[in-house]
N, C-alpha and C positions, 0 to 999 in steps of 0.2 A: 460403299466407299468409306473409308477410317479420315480419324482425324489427319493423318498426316498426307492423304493426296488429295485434300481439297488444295492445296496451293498451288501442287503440278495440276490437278485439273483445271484451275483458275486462270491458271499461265497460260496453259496450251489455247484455254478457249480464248482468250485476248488474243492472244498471238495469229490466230485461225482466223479469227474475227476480222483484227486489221489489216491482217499481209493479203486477207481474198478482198474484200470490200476497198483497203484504200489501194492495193496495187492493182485491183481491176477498172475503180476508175481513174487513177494515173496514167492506166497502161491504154484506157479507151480513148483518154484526152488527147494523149503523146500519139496515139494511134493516129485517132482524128486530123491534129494537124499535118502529121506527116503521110496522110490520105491527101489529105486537101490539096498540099504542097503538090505529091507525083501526080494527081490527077489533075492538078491544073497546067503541068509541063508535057503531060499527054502519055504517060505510064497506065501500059495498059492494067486493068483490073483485078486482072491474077498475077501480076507482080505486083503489083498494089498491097492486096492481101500476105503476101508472100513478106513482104517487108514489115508494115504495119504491126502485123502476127510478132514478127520476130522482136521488133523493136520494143514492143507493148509488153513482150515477155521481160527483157533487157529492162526495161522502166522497173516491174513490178521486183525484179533480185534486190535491189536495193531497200524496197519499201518490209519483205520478206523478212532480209536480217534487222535492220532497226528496228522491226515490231516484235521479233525474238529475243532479240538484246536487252529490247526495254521489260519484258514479259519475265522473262527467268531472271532478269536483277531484281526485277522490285518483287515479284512474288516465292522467290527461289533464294537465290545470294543475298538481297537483305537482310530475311529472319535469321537467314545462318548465320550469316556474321554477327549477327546482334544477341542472339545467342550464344555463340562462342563467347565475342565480350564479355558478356553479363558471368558466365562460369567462369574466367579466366579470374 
């Protein structure tokens, strides 16, 4: 690996890092309650799943982009810009 993809590899592992880890336990949480919820109004099991699944996925899109957003700014579009600057 050169010096210039340690930043893209830096980025993608942050990125990888937080969008599996924090979108999977947001998406367990959000899971959770809304388990809790149809099974305590008497939603059977496999639509239980069938929702949860879906919704859990729906939680973690969000967490996905902002941890890519934040990854390629600060480790990608920062140096370049600041870069540029300093030549210009």
């Amino acid at each position: 690996m050169t010096q210039k993809e340690i930043p893209y590899a830096k980025s993608w592992l942050l990125f990888f890092l937080i969008a599996s880890v924090g979108g999977g336990i947001l998406g367990a949480l959000a899971g959770a309650i809304i388990g809790g919820i149809l099974g305590a109004i008497g939603v059977p099991l496999v639509k239980i799943g069938v929702v949860t699944g879906i919704f859990g996925f729906a939680v973690g899109i969000p967490i996905s982009f902002l941890a890519f957003k934040w990854s390629v700014g600060k480790y990608i579009v920062t140096p370049i810009v600041k870069a540029t600057q300093k030549s210009a």
